[in-house]
C-alpha positions in Angstrom: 63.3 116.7 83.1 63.5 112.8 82.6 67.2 113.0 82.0 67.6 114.5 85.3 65.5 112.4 86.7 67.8 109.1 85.1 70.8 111.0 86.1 70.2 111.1 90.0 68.6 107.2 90.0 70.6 105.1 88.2 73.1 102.7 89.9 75.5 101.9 87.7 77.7 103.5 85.3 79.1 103.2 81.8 81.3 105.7 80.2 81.3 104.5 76.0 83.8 106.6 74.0 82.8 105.4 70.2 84.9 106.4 67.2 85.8 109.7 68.5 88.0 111.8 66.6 89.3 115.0 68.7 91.3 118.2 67.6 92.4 121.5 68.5 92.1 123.9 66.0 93.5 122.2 63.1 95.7 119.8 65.4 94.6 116.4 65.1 94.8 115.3 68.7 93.5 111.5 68.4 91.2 109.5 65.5 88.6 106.9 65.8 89.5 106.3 69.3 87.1 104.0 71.2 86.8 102.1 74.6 84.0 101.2 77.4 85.0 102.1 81.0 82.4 100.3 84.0 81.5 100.5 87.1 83.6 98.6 89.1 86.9 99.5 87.2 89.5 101.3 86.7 90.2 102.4 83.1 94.0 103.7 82.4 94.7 106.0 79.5 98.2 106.5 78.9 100.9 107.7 75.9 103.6 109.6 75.5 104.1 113.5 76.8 102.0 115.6 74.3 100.0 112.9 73.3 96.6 114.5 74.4 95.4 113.0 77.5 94.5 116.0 79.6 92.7 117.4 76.1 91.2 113.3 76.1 89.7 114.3 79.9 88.4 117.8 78.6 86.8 116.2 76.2 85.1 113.4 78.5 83.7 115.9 80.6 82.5 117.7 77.8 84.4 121.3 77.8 85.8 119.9 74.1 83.7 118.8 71.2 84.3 116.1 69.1 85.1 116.4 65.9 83.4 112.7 65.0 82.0 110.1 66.6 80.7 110.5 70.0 80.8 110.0 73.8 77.9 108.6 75.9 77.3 107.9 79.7 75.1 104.9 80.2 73.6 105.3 75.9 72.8 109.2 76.8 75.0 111.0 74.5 77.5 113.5 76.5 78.0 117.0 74.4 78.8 120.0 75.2 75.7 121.3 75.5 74.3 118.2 78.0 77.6 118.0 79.6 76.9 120.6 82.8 74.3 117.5 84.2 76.7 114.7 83.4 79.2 116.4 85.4 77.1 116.6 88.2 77.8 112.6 88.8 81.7 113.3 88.2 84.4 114.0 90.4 87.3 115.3 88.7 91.1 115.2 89.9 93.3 117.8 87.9 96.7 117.6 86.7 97.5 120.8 89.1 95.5 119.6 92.3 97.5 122.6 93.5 94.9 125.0 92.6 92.7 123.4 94.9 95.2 124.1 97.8 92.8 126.2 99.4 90.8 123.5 100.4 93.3 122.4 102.8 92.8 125.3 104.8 90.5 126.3 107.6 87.8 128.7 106.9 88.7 132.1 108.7 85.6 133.9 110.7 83.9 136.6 109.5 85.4 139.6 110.7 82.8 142.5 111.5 79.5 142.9 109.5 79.0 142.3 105.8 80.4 144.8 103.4 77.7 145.8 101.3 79.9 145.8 98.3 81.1 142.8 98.7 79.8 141.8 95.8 81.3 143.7 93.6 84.4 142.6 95.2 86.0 141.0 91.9 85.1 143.8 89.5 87.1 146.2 91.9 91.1 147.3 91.9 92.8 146.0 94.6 96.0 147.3 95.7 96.5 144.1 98.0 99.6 141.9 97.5 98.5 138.6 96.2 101.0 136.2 97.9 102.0 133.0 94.9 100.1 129.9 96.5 103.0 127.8 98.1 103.8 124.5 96.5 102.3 121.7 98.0 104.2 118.6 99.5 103.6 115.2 98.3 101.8 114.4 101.5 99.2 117.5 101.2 98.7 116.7 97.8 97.3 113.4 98.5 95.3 114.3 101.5 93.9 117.3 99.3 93.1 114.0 96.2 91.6 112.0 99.2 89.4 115.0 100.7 88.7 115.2 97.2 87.2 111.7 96.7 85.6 111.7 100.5 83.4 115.3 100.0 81.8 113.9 96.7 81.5 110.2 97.7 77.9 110.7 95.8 79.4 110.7 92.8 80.0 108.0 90.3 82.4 108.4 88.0 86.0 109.4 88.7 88.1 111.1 86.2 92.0 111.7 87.8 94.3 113.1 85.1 97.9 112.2 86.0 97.1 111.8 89.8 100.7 110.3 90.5 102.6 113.2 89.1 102.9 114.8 92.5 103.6 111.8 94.9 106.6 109.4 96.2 106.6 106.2 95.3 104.8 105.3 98.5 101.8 107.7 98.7 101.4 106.9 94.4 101.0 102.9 96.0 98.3 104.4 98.3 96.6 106.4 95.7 96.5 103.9 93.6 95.1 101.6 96.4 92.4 104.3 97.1 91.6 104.6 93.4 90.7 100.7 93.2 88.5 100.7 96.8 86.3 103.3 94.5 86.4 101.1 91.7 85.2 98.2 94.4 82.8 100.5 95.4 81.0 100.5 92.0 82.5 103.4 90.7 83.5 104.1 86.9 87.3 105.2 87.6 89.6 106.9 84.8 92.7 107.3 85.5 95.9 109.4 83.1 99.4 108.9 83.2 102.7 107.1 82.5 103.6 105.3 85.6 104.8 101.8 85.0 102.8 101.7 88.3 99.4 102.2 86.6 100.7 100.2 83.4 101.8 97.0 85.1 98.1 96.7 86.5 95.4 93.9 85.6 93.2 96.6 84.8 92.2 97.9 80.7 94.9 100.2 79.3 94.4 102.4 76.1 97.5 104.2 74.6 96.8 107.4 72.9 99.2 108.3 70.0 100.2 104.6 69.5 96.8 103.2 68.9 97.7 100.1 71.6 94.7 98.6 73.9 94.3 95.8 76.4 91.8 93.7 77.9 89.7 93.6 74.6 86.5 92.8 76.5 86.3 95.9 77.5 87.8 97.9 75.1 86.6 98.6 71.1 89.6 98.5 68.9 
């Protein structure tokens, strides 16, 4: 399809959010809430605990809807029903990297032949203990974050929701410093949180639930 086609050739990247009203249910999350994040940026979106970011990154990767106004990568409109190509140039950084501890690990050899049931491996009882995933240090979070960012290098945009959270001081200065090298890169970076870290940056800055923005070049009021 052309789309597909547009989505694997184009060089540079604009995320548009335009008048976008989101809610859950009948929760009223944000209203006629607009910015631009480019290529060659990073884009912070902060505001207060509750205030709806990590339903904000659902949204921009298009597992929400919006209730009005829309959201567009480079004037192709994002929906949910067009999002599963658009996140094919993503690379997303959860709230709880944790649950992508496993990627940390080595990959065990195959022991003995292939169970021919293997497949129906999930849809079986098993009796086995499942051990809790350990929690991860500061340090292995930001190599998994990194590892992250390295095995996708394809992609364009970068969507880290609270990526801070997790880390000292010193390895939130490095992640930050790693963020901006993808921005340099030509990257479209958006980044979550409250950090004064990320706030006290020469970067745009939209506030959910207060209705604030910076940098009016680059963001719609």
């Amino acid at each position: 399809m052309t789309k597909n086609r547009y989505l694997c050739t184009k060089n540079t990247t604009m995320l548009e959010v335009k008048d976008v009203t989101i809610a859950v249910g009948d929760k009223v999350v944000t209203t006629h809430f607009s910015f631009i994040a480019r290529d060659g940026q990073v884009t912070c979106v902060t505001g207060p605990e509750g205030s709806g970011k990590t339903v904000f990154i659902r949204t921009l990767m298009g597992f929400l809807p919006v209730r009005e106004g829309f959201v567009s990568v480079d004037g192709e409109l994002l929906t949910t029903h067009s999002a599963y190509a658009f996140r094919r140039l993503m690379v997303y950084l959860p709230q709880e990297i944790q649950a992508l501890a496993h990627q940390l690990d080595e990959p065990e050899a195959p022991r003995g032949e292939a169970d021919a049931y293997a497949a129906w491996g999930p849809m079986l009882p098993d009796a086995t203990p499942v051990k809790a995933p350990e929690p991860l240090s500061p340090e292995d979070v930001f190599r998994l974050m990194k590892e992250t960012l390295l095995n996708q290098s394809d992609r364009r945009i970068i969507i880290a929701d609270d990526p801070m959270a997790h880390l000292t001081p010193a390895l939130a200065q490095s992640m930050l410093a790693l963020l901006r090298r993808q921005a340099e890169d030509g990257k479209t970076v958006v980044v979550t949180g409250r950090e004064p870290l990320l706030l006290g940056l020469d970067v745009p800055v939209i506030t959910l639930g207060g209705g604030e923005t910076t940098n009016e070049m680059e963001i719609e009021s």
